[in-house]
C-alpha positions in Angstrom: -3.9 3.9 -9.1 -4.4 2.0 -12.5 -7.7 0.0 -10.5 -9.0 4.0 -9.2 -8.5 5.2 -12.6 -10.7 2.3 -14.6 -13.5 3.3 -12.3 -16.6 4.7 -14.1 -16.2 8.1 -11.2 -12.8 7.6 -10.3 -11.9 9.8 -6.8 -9.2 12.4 -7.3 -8.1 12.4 -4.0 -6.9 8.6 -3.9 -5.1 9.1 -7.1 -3.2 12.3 -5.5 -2.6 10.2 -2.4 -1.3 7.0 -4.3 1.3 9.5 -6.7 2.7 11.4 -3.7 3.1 7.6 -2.0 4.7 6.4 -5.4 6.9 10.0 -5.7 8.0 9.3 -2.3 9.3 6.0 -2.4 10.5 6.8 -6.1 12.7 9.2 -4.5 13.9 6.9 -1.1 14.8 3.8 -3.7 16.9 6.9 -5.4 18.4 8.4 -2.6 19.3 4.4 -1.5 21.2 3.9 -4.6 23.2 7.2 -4.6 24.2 5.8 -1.0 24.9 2.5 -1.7 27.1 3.9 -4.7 29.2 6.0 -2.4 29.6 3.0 -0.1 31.1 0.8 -2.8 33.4 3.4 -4.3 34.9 4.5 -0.7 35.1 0.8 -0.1 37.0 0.4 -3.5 39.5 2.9 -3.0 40.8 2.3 0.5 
């Protein structure tokens, strides 16, 4: 995004893809680490 951004006419519609594609995995890596701490606490206490 940084690289689309520098450009002298930089193209809207790359940036908007590239921030929904960065949202998105933002939220997945989130959602992966909510999991994985529910994993490890069940784990803990049985």
């Amino acid at each position: 995004m940084l690289f689309e951004q520098r450009k002298p006419h930089p193209d809207g519609e790359v940036i908007s893809l590239l921030m929904k594609r960065f949202v998105g995995s933002a939220g997945l890596t989130g959602a992966m680490q909510v999991t994985t701490l529910v994993i490890m606490t069940r784990l803990a206490t049985v």
